[in-house]
C-alpha positions as CSV (number, residue, x, y, z in Angstrom):
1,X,-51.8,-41.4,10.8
2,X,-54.4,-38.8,12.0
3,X,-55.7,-40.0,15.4
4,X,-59.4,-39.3,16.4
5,X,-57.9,-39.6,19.9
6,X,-55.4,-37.4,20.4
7,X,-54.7,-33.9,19.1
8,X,-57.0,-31.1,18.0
9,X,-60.2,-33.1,18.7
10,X,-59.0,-34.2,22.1
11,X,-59.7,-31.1,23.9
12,X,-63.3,-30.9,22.2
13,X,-64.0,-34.6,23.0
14,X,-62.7,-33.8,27.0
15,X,-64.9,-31.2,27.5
16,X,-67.9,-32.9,26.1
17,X,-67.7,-36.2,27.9
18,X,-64.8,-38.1,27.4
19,X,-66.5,-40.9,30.1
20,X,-68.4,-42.2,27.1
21,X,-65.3,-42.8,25.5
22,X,-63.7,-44.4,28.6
23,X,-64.6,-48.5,28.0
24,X,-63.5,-47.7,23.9
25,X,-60.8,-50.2,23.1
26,X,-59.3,-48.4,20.1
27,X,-58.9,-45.0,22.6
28,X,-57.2,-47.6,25.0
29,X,-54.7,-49.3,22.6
30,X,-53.9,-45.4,20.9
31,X,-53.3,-44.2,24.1
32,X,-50.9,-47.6,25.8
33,X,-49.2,-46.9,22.1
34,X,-48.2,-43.1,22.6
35,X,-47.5,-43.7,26.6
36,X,-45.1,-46.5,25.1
37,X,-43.3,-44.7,22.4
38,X,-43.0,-41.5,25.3
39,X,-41.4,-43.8,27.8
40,X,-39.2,-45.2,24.9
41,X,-38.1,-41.2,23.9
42,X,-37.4,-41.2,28.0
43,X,-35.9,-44.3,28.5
44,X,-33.6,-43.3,25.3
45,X,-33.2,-40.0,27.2
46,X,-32.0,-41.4,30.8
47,X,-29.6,-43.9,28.9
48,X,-27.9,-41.2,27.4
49,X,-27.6,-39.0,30.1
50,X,-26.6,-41.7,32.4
51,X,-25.7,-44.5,31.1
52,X,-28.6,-46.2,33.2
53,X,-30.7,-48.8,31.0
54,X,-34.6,-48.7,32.7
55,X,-37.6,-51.3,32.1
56,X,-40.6,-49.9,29.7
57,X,-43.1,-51.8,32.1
58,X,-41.4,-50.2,35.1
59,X,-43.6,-47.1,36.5
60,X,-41.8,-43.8,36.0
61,X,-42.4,-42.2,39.2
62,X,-41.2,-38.5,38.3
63,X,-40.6,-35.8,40.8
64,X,-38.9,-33.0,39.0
65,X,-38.7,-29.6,40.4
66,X,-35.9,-26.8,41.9
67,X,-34.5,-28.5,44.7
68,X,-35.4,-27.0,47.8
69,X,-35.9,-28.6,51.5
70,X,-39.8,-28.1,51.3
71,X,-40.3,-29.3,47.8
72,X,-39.4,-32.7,49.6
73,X,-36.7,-34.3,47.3
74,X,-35.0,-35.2,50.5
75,X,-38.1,-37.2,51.5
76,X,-38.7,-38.8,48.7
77,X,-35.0,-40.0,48.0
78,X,-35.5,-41.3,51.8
79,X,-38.7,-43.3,50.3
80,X,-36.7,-44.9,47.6
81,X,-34.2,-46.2,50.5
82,X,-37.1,-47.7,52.2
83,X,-38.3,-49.1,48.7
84,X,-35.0,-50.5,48.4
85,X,-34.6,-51.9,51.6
86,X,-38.1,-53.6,51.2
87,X,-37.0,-55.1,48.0
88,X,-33.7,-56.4,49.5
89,X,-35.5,-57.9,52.4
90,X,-38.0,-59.8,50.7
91,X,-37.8,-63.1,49.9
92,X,-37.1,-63.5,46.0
93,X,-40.3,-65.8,45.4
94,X,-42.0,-62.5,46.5
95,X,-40.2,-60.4,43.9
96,X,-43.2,-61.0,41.5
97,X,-45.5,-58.8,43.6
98,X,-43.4,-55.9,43.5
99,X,-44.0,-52.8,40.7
100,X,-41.3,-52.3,39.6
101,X,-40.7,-48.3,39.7
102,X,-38.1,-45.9,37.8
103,X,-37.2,-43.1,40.0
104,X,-36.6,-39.8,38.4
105,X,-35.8,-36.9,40.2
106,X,-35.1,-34.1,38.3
107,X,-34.0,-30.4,39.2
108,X,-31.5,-27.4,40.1
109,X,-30.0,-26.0,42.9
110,X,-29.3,-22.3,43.4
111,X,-25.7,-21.3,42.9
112,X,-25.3,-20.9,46.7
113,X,-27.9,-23.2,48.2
114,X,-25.6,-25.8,50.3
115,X,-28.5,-28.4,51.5
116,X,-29.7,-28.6,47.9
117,X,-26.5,-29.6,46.7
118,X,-26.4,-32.5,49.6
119,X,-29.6,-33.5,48.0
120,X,-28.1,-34.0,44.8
121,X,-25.1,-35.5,46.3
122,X,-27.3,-37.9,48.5
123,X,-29.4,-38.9,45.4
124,X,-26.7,-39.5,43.3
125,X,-25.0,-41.8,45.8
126,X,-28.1,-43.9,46.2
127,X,-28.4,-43.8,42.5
128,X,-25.2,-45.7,42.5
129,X,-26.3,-48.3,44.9
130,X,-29.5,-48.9,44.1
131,X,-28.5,-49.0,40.1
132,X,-25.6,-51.3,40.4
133,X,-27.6,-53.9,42.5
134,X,-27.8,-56.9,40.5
135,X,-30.0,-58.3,42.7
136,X,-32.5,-55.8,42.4
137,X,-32.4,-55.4,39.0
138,X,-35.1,-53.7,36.9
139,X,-37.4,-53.6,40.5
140,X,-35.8,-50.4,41.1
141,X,-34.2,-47.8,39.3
142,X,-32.7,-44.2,40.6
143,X,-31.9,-41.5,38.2
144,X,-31.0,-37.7,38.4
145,X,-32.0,-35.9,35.3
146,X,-29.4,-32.5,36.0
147,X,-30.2,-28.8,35.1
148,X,-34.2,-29.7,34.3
149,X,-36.1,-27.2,32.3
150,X,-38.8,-26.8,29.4
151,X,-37.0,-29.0,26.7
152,X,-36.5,-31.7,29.2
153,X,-40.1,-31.3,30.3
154,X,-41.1,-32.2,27.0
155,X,-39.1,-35.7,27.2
156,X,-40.0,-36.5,30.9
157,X,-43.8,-35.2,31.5
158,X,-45.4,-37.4,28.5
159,X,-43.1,-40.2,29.5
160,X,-44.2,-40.0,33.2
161,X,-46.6,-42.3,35.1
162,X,-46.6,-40.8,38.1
163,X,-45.7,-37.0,38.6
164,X,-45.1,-36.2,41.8
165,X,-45.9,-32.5,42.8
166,X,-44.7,-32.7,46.5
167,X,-44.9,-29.4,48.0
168,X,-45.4,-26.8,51.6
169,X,-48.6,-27.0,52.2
170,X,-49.9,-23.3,52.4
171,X,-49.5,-21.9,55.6
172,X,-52.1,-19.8,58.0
């Protein structure tokens, strides 16, 4: 099938006003259908290198990048706690508010770079916890996606809701 959407003509239609296509339903339905079959190429990804089973209607909150202390893996693993400790403390009938969010954190650590390997360490054991919760279920997912680079990319960037791009702020 040769979308009018996406593809060659995409980058014309962008640069001369894709706002007038905004409200289209067909644009909205072609582009739900490719975010759904990327999540599914992802999802089949995370399975196999994890063995971790994820939600399609979770949000895939991705932060893949070399881990380093000021590219703020460490932070964001210590928002997923909080996430998770949210979920746990709130009453069940609640539950239905909650997004439900796939973590994916994704990266390598130099050969002799101590802390980033912690980092790893740490999110891999709150991987375990938070993925074996059967309480929490599908609410909250945690996976590491090892040794990221430009093939993986190409799985996990379409596939992505959220990208996070957490970095130093530049410095005076």
């Amino acid at each position: 099938m040769k979308s009018i959407w996406v593809g060659i003509k995409c980058g014309t239609l962008l640069a001369t006003g894709s706002r007038a296509y905004a409200a289209d339903p067909d644009l909205q339905q072609e582009w739900m259908m490719v975010k759904k079959v990327n999540k599914m190429r992802l999802a089949e990804c995370i399975e196999a290198m994890s063995g971790v089973k994820v939600s399609l209607d979770a949000m895939f909150d991705v932060h893949t990048k070399r881990i380093h202390e000021y590219k703020r893996q460490l932070l964001n693993i210590l928002g997923i706690i909080h996430r998770y400790d949210c979920i746990e403390n709130v009453e069940k009938s609640q539950w239905r508010k909650v997004v439900p969010h796939v973590c994916i954190i994704g990266g390598k650590a130099a050969p002799g770079y101590e802390i980033a390997k912690k980092i790893i360490k740490l999110c891999h054991a709150v991987a375990e916890k938070i993925n074996s919760d059967t309480d929490v279920g599908d609410l909250l997912k945690l996976v590491f996606i090892p040794d990221y680079n430009v093939s993986v990319a190409e799985l996990v960037i379409p596939g992505a809701d959220l990208s996070q791009h957490i970095s130093k702020l530049c410095s005076i």
